[in-house]
PyMOL Python script that loads the backbone (N, CA, C, O; Angstrom):
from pymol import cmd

cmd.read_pdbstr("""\
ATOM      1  N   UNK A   1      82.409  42.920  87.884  1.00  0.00           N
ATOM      2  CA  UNK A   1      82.441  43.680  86.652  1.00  0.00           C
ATOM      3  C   UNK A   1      83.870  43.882  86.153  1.00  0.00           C
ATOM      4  O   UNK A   1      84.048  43.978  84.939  1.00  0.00           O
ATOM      5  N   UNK A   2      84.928  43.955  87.020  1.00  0.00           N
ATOM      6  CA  UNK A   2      86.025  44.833  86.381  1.00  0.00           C
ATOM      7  C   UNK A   2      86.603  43.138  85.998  1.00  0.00           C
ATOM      8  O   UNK A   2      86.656  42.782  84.821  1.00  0.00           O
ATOM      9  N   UNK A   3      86.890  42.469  86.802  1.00  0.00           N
ATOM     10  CA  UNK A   3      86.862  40.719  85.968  1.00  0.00           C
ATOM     11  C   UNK A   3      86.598  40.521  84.714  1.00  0.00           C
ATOM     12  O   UNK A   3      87.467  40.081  83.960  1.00  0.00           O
ATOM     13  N   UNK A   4      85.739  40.725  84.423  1.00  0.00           N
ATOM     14  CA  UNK A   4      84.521  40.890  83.147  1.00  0.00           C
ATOM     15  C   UNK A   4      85.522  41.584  81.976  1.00  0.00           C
ATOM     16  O   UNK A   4      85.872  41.147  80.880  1.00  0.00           O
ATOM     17  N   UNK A   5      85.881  43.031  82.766  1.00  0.00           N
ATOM     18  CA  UNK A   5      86.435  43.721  81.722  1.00  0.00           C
ATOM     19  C   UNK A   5      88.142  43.167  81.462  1.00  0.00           C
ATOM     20  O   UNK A   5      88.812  43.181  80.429  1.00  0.00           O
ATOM     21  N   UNK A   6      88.414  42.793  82.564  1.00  0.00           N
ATOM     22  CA  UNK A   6      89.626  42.298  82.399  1.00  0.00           C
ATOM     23  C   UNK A   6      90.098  41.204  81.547  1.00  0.00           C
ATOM     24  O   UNK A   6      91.184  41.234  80.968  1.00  0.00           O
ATOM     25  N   UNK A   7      89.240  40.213  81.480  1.00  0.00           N
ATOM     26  CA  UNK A   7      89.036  39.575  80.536  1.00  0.00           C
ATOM     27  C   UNK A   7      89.372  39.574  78.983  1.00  0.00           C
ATOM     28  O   UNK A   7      90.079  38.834  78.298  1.00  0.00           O
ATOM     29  N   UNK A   8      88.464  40.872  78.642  1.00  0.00           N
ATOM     30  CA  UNK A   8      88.377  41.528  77.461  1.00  0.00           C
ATOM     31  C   UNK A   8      89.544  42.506  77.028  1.00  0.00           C
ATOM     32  O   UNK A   8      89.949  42.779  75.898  1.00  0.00           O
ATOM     33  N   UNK A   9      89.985  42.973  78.333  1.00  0.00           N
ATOM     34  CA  UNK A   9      90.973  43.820  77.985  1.00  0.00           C
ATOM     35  C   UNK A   9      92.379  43.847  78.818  1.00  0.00           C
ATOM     36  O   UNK A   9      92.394  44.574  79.812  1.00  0.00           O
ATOM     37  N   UNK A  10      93.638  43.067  78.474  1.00  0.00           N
ATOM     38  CA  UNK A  10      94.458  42.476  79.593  1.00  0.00           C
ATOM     39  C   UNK A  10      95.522  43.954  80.354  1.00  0.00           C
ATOM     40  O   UNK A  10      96.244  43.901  81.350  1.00  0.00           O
ATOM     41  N   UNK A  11      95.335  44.769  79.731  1.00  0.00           N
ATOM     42  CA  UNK A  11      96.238  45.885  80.127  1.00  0.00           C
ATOM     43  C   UNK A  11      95.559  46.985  81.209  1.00  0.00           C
ATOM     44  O   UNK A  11      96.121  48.063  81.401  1.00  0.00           O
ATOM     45  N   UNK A  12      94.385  46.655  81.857  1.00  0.00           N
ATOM     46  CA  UNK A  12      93.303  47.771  82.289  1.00  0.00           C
ATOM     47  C   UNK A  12      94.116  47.146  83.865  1.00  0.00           C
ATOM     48  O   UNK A  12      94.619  46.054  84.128  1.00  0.00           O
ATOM     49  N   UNK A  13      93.953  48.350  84.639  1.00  0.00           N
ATOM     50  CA  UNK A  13      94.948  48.455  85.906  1.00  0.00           C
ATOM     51  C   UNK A  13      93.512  48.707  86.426  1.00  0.00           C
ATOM     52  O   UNK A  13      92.693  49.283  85.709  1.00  0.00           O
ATOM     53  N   UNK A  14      93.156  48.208  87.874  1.00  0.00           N
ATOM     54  CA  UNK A  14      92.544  48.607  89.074  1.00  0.00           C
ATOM     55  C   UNK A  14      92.774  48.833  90.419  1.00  0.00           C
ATOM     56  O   UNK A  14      93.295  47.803  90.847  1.00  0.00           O
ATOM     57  N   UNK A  15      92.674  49.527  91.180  1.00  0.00           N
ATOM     58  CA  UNK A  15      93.081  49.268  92.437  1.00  0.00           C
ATOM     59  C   UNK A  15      91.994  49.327  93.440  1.00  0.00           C
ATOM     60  O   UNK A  15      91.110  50.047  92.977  1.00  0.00           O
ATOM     61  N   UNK A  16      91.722  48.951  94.435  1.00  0.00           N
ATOM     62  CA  UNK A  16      90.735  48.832  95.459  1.00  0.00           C
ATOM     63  C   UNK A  16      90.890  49.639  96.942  1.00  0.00           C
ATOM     64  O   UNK A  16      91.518  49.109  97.859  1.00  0.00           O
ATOM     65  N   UNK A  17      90.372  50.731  97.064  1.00  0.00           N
ATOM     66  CA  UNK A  17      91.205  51.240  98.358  1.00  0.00           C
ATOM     67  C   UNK A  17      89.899  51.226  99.480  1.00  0.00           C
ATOM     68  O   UNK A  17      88.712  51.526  99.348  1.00  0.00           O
ATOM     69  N   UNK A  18      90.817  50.659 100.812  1.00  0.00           N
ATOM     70  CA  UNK A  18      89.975  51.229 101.868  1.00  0.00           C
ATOM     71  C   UNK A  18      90.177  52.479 102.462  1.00  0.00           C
ATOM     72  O   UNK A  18      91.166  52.770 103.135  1.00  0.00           O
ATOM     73  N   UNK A  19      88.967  53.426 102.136  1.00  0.00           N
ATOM     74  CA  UNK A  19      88.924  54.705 102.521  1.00  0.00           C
ATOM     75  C   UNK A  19      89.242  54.880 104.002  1.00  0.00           C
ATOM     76  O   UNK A  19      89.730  56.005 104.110  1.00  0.00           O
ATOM     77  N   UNK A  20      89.192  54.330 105.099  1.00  0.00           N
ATOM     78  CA  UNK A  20      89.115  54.169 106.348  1.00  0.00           C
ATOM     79  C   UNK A  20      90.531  54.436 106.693  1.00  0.00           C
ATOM     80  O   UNK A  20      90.918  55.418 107.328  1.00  0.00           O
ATOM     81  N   UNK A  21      91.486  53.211 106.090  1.00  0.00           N
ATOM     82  CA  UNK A  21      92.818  53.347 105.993  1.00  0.00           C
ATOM     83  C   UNK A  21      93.079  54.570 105.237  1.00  0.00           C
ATOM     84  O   UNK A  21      93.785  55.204 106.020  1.00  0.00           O
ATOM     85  N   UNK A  22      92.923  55.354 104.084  1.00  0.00           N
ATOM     86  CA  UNK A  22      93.473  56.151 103.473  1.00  0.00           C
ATOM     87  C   UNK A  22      92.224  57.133 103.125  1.00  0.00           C
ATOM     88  O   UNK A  22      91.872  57.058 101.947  1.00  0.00           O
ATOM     89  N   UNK A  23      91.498  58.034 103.931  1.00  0.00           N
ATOM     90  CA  UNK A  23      90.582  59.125 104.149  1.00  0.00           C
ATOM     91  C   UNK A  23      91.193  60.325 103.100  1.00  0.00           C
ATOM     92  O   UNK A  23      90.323  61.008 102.560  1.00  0.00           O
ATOM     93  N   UNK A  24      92.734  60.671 102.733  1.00  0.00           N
ATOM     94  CA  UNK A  24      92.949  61.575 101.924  1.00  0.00           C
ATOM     95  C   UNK A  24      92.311  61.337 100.188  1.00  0.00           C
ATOM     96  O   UNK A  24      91.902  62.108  99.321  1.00  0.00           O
ATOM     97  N   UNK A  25      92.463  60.141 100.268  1.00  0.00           N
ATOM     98  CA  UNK A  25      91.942  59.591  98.848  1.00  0.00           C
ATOM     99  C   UNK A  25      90.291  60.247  98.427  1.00  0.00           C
ATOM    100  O   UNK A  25      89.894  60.831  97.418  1.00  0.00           O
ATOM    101  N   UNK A  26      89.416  59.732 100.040  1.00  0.00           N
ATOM    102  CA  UNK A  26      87.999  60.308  99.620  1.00  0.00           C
ATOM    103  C   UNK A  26      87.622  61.896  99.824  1.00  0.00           C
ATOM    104  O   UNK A  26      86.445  62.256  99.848  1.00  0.00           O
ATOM    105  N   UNK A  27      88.548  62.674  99.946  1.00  0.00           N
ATOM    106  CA  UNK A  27      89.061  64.115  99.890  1.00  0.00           C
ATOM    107  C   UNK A  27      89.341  64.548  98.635  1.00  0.00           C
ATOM    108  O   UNK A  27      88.861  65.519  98.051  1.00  0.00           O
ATOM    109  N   UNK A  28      90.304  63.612  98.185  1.00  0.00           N
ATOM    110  CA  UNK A  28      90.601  64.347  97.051  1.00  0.00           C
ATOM    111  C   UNK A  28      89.724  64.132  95.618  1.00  0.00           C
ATOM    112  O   UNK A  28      89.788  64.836  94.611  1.00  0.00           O
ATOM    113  N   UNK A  29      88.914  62.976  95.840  1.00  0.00           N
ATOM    114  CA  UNK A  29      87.754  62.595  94.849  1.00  0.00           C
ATOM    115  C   UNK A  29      86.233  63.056  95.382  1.00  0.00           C
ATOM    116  O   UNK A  29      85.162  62.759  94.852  1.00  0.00           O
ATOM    117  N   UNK A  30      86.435  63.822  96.514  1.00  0.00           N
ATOM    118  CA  UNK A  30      85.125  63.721  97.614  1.00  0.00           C
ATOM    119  C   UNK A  30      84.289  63.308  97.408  1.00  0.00           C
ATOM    120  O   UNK A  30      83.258  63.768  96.919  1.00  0.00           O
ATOM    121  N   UNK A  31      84.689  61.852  97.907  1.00  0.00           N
ATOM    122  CA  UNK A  31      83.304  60.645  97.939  1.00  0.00           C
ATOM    123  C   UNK A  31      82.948  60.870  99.182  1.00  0.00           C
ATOM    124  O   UNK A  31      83.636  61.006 100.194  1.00  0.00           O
ATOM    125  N   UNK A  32      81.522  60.903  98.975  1.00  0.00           N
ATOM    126  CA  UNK A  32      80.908  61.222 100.402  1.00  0.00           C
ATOM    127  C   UNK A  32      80.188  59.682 100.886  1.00  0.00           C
ATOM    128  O   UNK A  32      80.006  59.458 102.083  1.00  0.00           O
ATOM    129  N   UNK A  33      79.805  58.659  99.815  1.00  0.00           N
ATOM    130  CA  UNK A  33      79.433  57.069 100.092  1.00  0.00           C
ATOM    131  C   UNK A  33      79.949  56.454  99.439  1.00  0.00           C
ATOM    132  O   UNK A  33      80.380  56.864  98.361  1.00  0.00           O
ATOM    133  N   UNK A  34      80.088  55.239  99.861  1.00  0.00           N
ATOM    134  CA  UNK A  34      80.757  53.988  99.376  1.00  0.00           C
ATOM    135  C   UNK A  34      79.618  52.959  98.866  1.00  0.00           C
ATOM    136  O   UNK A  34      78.488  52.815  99.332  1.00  0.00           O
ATOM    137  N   UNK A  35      80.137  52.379  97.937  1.00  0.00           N
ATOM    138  CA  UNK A  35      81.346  52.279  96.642  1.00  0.00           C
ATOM    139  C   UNK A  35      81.304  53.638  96.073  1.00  0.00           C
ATOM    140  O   UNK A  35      80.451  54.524  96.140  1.00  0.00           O
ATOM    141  N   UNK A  36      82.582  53.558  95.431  1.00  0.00           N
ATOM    142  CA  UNK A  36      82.328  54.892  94.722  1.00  0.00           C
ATOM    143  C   UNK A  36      83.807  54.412  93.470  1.00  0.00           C
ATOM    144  O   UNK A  36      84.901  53.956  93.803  1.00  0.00           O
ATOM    145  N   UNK A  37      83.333  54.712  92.071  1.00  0.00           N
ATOM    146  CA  UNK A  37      84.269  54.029  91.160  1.00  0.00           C
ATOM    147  C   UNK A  37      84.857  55.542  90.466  1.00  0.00           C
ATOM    148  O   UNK A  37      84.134  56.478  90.122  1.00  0.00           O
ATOM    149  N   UNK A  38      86.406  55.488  90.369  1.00  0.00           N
ATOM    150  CA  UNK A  38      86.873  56.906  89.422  1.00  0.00           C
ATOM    151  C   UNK A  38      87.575  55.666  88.726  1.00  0.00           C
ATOM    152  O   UNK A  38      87.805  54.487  88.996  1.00  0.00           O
ATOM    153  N   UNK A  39      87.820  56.672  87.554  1.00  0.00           N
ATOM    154  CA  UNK A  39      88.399  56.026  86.314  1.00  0.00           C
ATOM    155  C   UNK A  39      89.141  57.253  86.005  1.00  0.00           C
ATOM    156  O   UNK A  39      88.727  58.390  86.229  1.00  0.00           O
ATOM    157  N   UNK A  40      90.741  56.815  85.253  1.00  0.00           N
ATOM    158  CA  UNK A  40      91.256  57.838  84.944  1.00  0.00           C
ATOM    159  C   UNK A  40      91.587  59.397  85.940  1.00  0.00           C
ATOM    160  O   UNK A  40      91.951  60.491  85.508  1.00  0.00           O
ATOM    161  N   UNK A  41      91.307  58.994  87.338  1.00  0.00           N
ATOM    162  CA  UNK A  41      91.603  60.425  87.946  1.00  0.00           C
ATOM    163  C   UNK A  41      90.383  60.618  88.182  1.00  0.00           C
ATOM    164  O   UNK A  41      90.396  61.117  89.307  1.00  0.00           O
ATOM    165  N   UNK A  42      88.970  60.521  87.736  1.00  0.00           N
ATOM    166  CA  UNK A  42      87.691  61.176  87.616  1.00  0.00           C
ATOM    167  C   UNK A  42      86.648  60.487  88.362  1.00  0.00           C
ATOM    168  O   UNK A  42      86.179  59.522  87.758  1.00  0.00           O
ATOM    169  N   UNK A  43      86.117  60.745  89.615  1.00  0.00           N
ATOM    170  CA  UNK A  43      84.861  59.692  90.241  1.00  0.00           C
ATOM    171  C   UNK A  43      84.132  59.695  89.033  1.00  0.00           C
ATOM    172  O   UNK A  43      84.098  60.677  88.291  1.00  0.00           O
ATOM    173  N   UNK A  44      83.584  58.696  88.823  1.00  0.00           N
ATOM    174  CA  UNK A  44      82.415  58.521  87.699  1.00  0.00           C
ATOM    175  C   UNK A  44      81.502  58.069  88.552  1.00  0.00           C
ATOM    176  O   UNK A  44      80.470  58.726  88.686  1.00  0.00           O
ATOM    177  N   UNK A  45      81.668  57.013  89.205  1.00  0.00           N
ATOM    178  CA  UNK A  45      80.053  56.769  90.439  1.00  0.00           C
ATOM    179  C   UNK A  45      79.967  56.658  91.535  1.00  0.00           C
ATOM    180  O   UNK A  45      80.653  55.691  91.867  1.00  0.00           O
ATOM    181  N   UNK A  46      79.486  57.116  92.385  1.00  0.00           N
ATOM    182  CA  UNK A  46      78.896  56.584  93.886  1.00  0.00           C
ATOM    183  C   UNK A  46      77.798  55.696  93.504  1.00  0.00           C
ATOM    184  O   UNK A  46      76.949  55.893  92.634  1.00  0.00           O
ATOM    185  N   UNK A  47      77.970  54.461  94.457  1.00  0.00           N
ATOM    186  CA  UNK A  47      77.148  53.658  94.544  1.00  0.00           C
ATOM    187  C   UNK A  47      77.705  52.783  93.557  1.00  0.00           C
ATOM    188  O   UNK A  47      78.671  53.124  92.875  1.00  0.00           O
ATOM    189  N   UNK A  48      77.030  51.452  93.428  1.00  0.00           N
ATOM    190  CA  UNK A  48      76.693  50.352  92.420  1.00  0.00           C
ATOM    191  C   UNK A  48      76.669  50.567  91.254  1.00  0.00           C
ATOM    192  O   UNK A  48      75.464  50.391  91.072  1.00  0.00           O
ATOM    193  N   UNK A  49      77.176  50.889  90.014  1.00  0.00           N
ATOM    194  CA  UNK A  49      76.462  51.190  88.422  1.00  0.00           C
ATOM    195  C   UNK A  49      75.994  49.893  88.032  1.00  0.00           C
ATOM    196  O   UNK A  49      76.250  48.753  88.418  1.00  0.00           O
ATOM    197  N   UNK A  50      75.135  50.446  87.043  1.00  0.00           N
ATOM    198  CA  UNK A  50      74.407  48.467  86.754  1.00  0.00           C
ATOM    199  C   UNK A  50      75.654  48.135  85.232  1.00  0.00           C
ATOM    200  O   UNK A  50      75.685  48.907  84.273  1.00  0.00           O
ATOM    201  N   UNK A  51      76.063  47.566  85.275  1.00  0.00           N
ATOM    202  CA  UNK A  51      77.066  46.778  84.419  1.00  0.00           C
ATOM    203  C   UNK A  51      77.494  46.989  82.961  1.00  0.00           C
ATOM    204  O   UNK A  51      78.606  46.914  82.439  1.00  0.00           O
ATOM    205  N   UNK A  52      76.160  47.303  82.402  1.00  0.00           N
ATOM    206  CA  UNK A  52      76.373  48.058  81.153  1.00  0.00           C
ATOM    207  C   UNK A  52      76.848  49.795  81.477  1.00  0.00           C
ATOM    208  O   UNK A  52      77.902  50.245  81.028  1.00  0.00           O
ATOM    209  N   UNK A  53      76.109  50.436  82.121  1.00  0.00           N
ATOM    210  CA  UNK A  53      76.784  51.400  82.438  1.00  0.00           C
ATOM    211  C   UNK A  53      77.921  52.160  82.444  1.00  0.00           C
ATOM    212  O   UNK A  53      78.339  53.189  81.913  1.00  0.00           O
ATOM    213  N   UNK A  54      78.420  51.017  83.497  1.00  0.00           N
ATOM    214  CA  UNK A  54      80.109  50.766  84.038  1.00  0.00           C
ATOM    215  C   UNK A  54      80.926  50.644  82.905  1.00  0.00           C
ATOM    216  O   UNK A  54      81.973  51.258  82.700  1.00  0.00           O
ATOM    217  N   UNK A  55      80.335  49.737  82.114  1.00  0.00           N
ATOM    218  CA  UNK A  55      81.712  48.729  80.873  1.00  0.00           C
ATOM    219  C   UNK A  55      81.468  50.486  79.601  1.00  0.00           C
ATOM    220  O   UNK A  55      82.465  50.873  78.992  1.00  0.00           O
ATOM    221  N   UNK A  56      80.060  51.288  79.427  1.00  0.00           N
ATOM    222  CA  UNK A  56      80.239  51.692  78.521  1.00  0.00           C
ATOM    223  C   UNK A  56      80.755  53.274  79.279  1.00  0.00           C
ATOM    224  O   UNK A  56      80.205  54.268  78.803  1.00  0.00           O
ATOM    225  N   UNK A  57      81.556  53.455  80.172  1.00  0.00           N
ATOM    226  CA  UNK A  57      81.422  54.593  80.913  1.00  0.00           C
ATOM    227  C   UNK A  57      83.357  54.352  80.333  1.00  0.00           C
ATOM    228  O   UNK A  57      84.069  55.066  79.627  1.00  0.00           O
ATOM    229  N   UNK A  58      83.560  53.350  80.872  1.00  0.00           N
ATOM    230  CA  UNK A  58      85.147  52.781  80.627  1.00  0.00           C
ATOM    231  C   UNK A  58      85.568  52.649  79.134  1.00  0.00           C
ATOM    232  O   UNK A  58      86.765  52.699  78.850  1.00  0.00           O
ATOM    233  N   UNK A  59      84.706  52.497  78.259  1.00  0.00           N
ATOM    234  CA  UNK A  59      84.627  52.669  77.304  1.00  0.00           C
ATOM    235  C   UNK A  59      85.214  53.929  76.255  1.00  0.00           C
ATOM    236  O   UNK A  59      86.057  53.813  75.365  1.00  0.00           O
ATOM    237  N   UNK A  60      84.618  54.910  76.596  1.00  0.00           N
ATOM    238  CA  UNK A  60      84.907  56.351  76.646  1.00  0.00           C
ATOM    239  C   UNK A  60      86.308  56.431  76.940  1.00  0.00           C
ATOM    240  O   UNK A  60      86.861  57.371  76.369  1.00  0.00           O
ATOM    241  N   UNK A  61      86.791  55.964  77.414  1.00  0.00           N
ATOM    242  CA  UNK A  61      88.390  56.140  78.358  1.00  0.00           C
ATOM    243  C   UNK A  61      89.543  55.360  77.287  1.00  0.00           C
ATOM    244  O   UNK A  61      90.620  55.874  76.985  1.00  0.00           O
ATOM    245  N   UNK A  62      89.056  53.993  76.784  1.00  0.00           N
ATOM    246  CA  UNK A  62      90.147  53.375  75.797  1.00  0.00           C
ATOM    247  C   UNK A  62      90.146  53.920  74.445  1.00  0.00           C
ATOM    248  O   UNK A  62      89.196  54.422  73.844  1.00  0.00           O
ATOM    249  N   UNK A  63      91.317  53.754  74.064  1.00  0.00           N
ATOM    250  CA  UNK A  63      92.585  54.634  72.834  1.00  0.00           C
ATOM    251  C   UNK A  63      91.909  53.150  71.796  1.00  0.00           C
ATOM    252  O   UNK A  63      92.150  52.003  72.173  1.00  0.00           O
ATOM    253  N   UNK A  64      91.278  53.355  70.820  1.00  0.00           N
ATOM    254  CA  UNK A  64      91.024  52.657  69.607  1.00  0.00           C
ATOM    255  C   UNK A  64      92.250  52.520  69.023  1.00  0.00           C
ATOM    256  O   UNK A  64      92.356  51.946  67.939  1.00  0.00           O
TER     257      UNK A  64
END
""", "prot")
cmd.dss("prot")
cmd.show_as("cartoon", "prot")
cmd.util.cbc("prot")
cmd.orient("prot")
């Protein structure tokens, strides 16, 4: 998905963390399961979102 968006939008930053290695991270977002996607500072999902979801959740977040 974030491919997808990247695509479309060349300036969108992601990063991928393993919670295992860095446990303060799922503290400070308290994800209690994995995957779990924040945007902007903000968990938006635990779990999988189905794709439209995701792209219109990120949506909300970009400056027109």
């Amino acid at each position: 998905m974030i491919e997808k968006l990247k695509s479309k939008i060349s300036d969108i930053h992601s990063v991928e963390v393993d919670l295992t290695q860095h446990p303060e991270i799922a503290v400070r977002y308290r994800i209690m399961s994995t995957p779990a996607i924040a945007i902007n500072g903000k968990l938006e999902f635990t779990g999988m979102p189905k794709e439209n979801d995701f792209l219109e959740r990120v949506a909300k977040y970009i400056q027109p």
